[in-house]
C-alpha positions in Angstrom: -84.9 23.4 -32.1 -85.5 24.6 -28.5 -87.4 27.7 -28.0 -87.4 29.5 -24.7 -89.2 31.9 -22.6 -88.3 34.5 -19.9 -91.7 35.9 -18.7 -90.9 39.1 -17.0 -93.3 41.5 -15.3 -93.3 44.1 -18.7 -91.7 41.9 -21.3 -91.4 38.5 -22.2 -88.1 37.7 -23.9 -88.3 34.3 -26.5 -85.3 32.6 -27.9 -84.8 30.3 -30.3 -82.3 27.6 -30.2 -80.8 25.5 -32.9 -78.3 23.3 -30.7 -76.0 25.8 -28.5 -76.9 29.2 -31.3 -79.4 32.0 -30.4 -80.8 32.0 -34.5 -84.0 34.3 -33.1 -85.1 36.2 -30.8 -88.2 38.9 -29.8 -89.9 40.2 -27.2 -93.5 40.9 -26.5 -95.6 42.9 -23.4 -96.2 40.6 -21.1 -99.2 42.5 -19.3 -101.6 42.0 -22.4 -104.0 39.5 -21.7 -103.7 36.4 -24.2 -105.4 33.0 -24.4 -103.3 30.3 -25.0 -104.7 30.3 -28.7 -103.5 33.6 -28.6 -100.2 32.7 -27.7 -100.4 29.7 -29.8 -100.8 32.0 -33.1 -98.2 34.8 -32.3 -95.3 31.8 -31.8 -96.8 30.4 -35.2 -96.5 34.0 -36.8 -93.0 34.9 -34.8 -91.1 31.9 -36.5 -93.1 32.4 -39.9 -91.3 35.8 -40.2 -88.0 34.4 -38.9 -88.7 31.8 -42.1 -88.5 28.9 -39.3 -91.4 25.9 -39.9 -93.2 25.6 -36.4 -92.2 21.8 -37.1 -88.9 22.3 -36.6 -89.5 23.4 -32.9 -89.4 20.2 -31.2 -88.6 21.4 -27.1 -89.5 24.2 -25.2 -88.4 25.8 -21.6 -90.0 29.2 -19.4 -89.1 30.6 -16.8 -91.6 32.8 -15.3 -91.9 35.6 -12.6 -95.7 35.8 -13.6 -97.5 33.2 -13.1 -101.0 33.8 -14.4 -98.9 34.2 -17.8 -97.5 30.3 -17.5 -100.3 28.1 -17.4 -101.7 29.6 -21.1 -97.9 30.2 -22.8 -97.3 26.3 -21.5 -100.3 24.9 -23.5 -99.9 27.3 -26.3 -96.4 25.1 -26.4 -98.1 21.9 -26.5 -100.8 22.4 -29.1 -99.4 24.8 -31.5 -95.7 23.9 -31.5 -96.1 20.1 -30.2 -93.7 20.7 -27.6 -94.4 20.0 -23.9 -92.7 23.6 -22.4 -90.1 22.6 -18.8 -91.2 24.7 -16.2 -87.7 26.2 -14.7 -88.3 27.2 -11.0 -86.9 27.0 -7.7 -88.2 23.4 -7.7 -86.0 22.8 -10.4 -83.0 20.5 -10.0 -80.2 22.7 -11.1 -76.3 22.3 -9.9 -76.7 25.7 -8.1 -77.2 26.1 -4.2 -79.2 29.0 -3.1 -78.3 30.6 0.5 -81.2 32.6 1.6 -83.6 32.4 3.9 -86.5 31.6 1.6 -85.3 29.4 -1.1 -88.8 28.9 -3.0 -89.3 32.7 -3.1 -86.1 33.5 -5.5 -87.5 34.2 -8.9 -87.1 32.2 -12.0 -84.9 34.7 -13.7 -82.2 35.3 -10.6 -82.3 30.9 -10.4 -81.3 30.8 -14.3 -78.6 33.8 -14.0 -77.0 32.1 -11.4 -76.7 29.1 -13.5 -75.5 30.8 -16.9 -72.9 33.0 -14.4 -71.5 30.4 -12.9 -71.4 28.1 -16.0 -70.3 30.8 -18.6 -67.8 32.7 -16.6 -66.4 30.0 -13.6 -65.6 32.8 -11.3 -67.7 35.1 -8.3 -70.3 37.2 -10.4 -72.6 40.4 -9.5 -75.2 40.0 -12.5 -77.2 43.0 -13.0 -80.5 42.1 -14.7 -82.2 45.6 -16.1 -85.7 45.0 -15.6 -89.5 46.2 -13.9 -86.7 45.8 -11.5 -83.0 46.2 -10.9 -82.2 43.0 -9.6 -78.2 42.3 -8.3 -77.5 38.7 -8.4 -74.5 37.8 -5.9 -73.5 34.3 -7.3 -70.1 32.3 -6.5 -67.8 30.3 -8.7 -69.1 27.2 -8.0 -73.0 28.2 -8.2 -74.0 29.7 -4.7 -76.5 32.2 -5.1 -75.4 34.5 -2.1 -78.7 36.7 -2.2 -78.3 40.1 -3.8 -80.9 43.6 -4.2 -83.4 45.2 -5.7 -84.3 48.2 -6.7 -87.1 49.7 -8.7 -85.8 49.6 -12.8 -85.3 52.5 -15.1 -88.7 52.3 -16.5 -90.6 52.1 -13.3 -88.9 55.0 -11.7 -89.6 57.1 -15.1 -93.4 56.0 -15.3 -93.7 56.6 -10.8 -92.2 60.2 -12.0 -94.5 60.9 -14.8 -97.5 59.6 -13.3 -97.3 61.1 -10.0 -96.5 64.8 -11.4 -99.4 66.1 -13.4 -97.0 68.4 -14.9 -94.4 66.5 -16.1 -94.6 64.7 -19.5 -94.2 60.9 -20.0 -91.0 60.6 -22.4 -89.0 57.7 -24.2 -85.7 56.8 -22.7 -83.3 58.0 -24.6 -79.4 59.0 -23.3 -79.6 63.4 -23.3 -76.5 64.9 -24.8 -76.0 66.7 -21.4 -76.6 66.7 -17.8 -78.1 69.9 -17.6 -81.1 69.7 -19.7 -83.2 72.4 -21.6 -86.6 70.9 -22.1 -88.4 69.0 -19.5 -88.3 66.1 -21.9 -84.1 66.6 -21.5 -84.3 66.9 -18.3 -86.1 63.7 -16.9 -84.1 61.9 -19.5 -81.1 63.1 -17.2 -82.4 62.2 -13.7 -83.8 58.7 -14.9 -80.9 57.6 -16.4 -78.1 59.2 -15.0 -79.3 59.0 -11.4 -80.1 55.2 -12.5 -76.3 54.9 -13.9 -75.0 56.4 -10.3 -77.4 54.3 -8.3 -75.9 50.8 -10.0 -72.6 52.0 -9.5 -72.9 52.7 -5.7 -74.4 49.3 -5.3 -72.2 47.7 -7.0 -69.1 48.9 -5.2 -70.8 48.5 -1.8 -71.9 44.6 -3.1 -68.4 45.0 -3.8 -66.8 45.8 0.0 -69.8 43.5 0.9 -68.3 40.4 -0.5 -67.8 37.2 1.6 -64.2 36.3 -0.1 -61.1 37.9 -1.3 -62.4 37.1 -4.9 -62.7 40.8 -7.3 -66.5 39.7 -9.0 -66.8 40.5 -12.5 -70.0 42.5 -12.9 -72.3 41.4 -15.9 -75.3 43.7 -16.7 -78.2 41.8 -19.1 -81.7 42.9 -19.4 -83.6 44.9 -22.0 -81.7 48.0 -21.1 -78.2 47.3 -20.4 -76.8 48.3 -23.7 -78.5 51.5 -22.7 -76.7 51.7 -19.4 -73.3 50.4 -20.5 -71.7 53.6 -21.4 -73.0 55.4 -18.3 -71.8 52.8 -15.7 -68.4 52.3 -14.8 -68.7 49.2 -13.2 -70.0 47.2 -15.9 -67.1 44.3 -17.2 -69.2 43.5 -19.8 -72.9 43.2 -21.1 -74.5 39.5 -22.2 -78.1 40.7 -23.5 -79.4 37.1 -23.4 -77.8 35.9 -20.2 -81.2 34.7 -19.4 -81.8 33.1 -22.3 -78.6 31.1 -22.4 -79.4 30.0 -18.7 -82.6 28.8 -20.3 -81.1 26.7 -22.7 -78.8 25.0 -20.3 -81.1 24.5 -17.3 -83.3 22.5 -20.5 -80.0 20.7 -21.6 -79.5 19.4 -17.6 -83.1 18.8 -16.7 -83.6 16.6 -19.9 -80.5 15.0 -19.9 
């Protein structure tokens, strides 16, 4: 079994693999501090309640935007789970092509939806990954990774709002019933996610007018909150949760083969 890892700047998103299937899943805060015996006993504990022997985990693959978080999670790999982790990167020699300026400075996460995109769907993509940021991923049929945004994520724009007004309460992020809210609570609910829905819309049509070909992208939206999103944006085609994941588990099925 193949267990992955995509270490983003809140939450770190693990997969479990047995061949091609997803069989587990779970995500954990990436911004508390562990030791790599930490790590090493929360993977032991994580497939223990999922009723999966750490034996059975015989490969592992991260791809991390935080690098302080790497070095421990890698050798938490190696000595609790026996499995030396593959380190996907812009280093990494995947069949994708990136066309920007700074190649090395694309993040793990944008280098492995580019790959799943172009593997899974075969056609021009705009893949919006629902993170600490809002990243739009501009990738071609044939694996070019055009460039793309970012913009600050749905979380960060409701913590900046909640921090920065002494007055205003921190609250969860959950869709109001109506625009025009009656509590405070209802009301920032509104603005974050609502004026987050509008903002992914308008970028996606400008990405949109934007485009280098003829070709109509299909939009994909993954993340931790793009089931949330999905019935407030119009311009989503569809929603693949573990896009990242999946690219995981390919760029390990390439790199090793």
């Amino acid at each position: 079994m193949l267990i992955v890892f995509d270490v983003g700047n809140t939450e770190t998103t693990i997969g479990l693999f047995d061949e091609q299937s997803l069989v587990a899943h779970w995500r954990i805060m990436t911004d508390v501090a562990r030791t790599a015996d930490e790590f090493g006993i929360l993977l032991r504990n994580l497939l223990a309640a999922s009723s999966v022997p750490h034996e059975r985990v015989t490969a592992a693959a991260i791809g991390s935007v935080v690098p302080p978080i790497t070095d421990p999670l890698s050798k938490a790999c190696a000595l609790y789970l026996h499995a030396e982790p593959l380190i996907v990167d812009a280093r990494a020699r995947l069949p994708i092509r990136l066309d920007v300026e700074e190649p090395l400075s694309v993040g793990a996460d944008r280098l492995i939806n580019t790959l799943a995109a172009s593997r899974l769907y075969a056609r021009d993509t705009i893949c919006v990954d629902l993170g600490t940021a809002t990243t739009f991923d501009c990738i071609t049929a044939d694996g070019v990774f055009l460039g793309g945004v970012i913009m600050p994520g749905v979380r960060t724009s409701a913590e900046t709002l909640t921090r920065r007004t002494s007055k205003l309460p921190a609250t969860e992020l959950v869709p109001p019933k109506q625009i025009i809210g009656k509590r405070t609570e209802e009301c920032i609910r509104a603005g974050v996610l609502f004026g987050a829905a509008e903002a992914i819309d308008g970028i996606v049509r400008r990405i949109k007018a934007d485009w280098p070909n003829e070709a109509i992208p299909l939009v994909v939206a993954t993340g931790g909150l793009a089931e949330v999103l999905q019935p407030y944006c119009s311009q989503f085609d569809r929603v693949e949760p573990f896009l990242t994941l999946e690219g995981l588990r390919m760029a390990h099925e390439i790199l090793t083969a």
